[in-house]
N, C-alpha and C positions, 0 to 999 in steps of 0.2 A: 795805510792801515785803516780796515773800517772805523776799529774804534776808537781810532784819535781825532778821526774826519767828522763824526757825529758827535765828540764832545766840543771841537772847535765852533761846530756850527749853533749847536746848542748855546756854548757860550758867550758866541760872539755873534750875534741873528744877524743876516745880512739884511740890508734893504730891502733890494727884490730876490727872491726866490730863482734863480737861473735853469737853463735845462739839466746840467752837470748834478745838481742839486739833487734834482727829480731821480737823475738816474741813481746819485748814492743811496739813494731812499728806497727804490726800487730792488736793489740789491741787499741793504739793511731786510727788507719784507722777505725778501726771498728766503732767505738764512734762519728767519724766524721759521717761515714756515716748514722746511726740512728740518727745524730741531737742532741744528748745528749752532745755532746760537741762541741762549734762551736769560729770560730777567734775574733767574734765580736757580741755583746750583746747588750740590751737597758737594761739598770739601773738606775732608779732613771728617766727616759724619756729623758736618755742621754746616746749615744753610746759608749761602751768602747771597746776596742781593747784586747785580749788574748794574747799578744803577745808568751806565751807559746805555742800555737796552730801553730805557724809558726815557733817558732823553732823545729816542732816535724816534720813539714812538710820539711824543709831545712835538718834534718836530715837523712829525705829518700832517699833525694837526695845524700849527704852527704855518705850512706851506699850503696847506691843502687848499682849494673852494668849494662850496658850498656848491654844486651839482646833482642832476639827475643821475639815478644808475641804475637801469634797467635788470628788472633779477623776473625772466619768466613773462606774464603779463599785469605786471605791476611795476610803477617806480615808485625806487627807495631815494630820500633827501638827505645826504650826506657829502662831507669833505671828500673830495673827488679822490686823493690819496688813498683812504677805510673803505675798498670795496669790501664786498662779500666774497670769502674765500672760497673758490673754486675746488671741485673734487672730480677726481675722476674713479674708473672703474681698476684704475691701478694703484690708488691709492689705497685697497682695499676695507675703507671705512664703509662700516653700514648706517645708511640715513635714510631711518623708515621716513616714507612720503609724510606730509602734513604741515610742514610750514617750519619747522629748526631753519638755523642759519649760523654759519661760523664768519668772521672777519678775517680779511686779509692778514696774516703776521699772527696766526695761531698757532702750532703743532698740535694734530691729531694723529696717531699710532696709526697703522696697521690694526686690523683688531678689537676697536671701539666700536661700540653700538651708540645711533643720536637718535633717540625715540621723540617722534615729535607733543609739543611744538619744543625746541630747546634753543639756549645761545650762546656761544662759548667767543669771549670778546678777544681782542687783540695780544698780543704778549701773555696770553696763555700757554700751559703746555701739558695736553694729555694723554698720558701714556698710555702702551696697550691694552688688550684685553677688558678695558674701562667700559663702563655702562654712563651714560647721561642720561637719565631718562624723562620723562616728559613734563613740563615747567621748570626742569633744573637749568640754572644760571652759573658758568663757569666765569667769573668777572676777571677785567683786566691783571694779567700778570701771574693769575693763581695758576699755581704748578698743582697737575693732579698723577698723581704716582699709575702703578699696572696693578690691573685688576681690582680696580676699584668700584664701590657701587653706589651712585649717584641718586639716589632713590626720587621718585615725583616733586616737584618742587623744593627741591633741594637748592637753597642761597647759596654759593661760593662767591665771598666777595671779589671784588678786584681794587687793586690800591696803582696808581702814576705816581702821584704827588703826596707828601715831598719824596722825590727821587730815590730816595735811602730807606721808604719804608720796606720794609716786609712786606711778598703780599702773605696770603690764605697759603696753606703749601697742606694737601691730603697724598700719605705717604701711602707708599705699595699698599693692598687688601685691606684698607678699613672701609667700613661700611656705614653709607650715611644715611640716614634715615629719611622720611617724607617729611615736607614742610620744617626742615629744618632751616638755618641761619646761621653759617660760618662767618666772620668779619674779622678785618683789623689785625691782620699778620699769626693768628692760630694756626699751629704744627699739630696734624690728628697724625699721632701716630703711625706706624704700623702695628697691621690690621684690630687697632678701634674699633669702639661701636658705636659711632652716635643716634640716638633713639631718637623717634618721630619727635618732631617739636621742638628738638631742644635748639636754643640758641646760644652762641656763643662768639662773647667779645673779647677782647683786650681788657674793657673796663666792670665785667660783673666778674667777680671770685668763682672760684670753682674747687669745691670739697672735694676731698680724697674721705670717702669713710670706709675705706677698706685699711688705708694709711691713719685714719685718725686725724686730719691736716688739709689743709688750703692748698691750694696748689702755689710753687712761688712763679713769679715772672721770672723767664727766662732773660736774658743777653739783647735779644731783638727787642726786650720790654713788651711783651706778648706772654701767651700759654703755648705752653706744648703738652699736647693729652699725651699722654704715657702708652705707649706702645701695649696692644691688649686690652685698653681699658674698655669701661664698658658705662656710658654717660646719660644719663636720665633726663630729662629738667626735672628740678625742685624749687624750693625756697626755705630758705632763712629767718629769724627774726629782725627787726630793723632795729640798731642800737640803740636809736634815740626813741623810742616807742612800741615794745616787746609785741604789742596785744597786735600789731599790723608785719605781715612779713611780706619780703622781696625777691625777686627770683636769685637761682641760685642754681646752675647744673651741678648737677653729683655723680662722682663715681663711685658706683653701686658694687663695681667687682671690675673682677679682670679677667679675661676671654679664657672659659673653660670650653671641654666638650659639649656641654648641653649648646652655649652659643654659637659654638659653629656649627652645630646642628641646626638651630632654626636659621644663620644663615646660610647655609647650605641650602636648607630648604626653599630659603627665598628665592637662591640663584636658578632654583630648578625650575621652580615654578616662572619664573621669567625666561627662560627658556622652552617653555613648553608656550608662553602666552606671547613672545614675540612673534 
C-alpha cells in the first residue's frame, strides 16, 4: 500500500536512496498530480490534513540531488525529484504565455486559467473553473476549491512542516483580492470576499462587526472566514497604548446582491481582458 510504504520510509530514512525508492516516489507524484490523492480533504464538512502526503513530498526532497532541469531555453537548479510539471493540450488548462510554472505533484482542474507570471508549488490542489492570475502564489499543500478568483498577486501560503499543520484551504467561489496575504492554515470560506490588501494570519484577530465579536480559532487553531463574508483590512487599538493602533481584518458584511454584482463584474471584465 502506498501509504504505508511512504510512512515506513519517512520514518525509518534509509542510508542510500535505492532505484525501488525512486520508483515509489514516482508513483506517489503521479497520484498527486491526477488528484486522486491529495494533503488535505473535506470529511464529514470538516478539513483533515494527510499528513502522509507530505511526508512523501519531504521525501523528495529528502532523496532528491541538486541537478540541472532544462525548462525551454533556460536551466532551472533544483532537486532532481521537483521538476516542473508538465501540461499538455489534453489536460485542458489555459497557460497564457509569459513565464508561470507549476511543479511536479500539483493538481490543476480542467478549466483553470494561469495568467502569467504565476506559481502554484507541489501538494497543491486547484480545482476547476479557478483563475490564478498574474503574481499569484498557490504555496505548498494549499487546497484551492472551483471557481475561484485568484486576483494579481494574490499570496496563498503553503505549509510541509510540521507534518500535521493545516495548509491555506480557499473553498468553491470566494474571491480573493489583489495583493492580498493568506497564511498559516485560514479556511476562506465559501464564496468570501477578501478585499485588496488584506492580510491574513493564524496570529492577528479578525472582527466580526456585523456579529459584534472576534472571530474564535477554530479546531486546526487557525480562522475560518465564514462562508459569505465580506473582509476589509482595518485596525484596532493596541491595549497597552490606545493613542497607536494595529492591524486588524474586519468583517464589514456578508455577501449580498450589490457583491455579487461587482464580482460578477469583475469576472466579466476578465473575460473580456484575457
Amino acid at each position: 500500500m502506498l501509504e504505508q510504504a511512504i510512512i515506513d520510509i519517512y520514518q525509518n530514512p534509509p542510508q542510500d536512496y535505492l532505484p525501488e525508492h525512486r520508483l515509489l516516489f514516482a508513483e506517489f507524484i503521479s497520484k498527486l498530480n491526477s488528484g486522486s490523492i491529495r494533503a488535505c480533504e473535506k470529511q464529514d464538512d470538516l478539513w483533515q490534513v494527510n499528513a502522509w502526503i507530505k511526508m512523501g513530498i519531504l521525501i523528495g526532497f529528502r532523496m532528491g540531488v541538486l541537478a540541472a532541469l532544462p525548462d525551454g531555453n533556460k536551466d532551472f537548479f533544483d532537486k532532481d525529484t521537483l521538476a516542473a510539471k508538465r501540461f499538455s493540450l489534453s489536460d485542458q488548462v489555459r497557460i497564457v504565455p509569459g513565464g508561470s510554472s507549476a511543479r511536479n505533484g500539483c493538481f490543476v482542474a480542467k478549466g483553470v486559467t494561469i495568467m502569467p507570471p504565476a506559481f502554484i508549488n507541489i501538494g497543491s490542489y486547484v480545482d476547476s473553473g479557478t483563475m490564478v492570475d498574474s503574481h499569484a502564489l498557490v504555496g505548498s499543500c494549499a487546497q484551492i476549491g472551483k471557481r475561484v478568483h485568484l486576483s494579481a498577486g494574490a499570496m496563498i501560503g503553503g505549509v510541509l512542516e510540521p507534518i500535521g499543520s493545516r495548509p491555506v484551504i480557499i473553498e468553491d467561489d470566494a474571491f480573493v483580492g489583489g495583493n492580498t496575504g493568506i497564511y498559516e492554515g485560514i479556511i476562506v470560506g465559501t464564496r468570501a470576499v477578501i478585499a485588496s490588501g488584506t492580510i491574513i494570519t493564524a496570529s492577528t484577530p479578525i472582527y466580526d462587526s456585523v456579529n459584534g465579536e472576534y472571530l474564535p480559532k477554530d479546531a486546526g487553531g487557525s480562522y475560518t472566514i465564514p462562508e459569505g463574508a465580506v473582509v476589509v483590512p482595518g485596525s484596532r487599538k493596541l491595549r497597552s497604548n490606545p493613542d497607536f493602533q494595529v492591524y486588524c481584518p474586519i468583517i464589514v458584511k456578508y455577501r449580498d446582491a450589490k457583491t455579487d454584482v461587482s464580482v460578477a463584474l469583475e469576472n466579466e471584465l476578465r473575460h473580456i481582458l484575457d
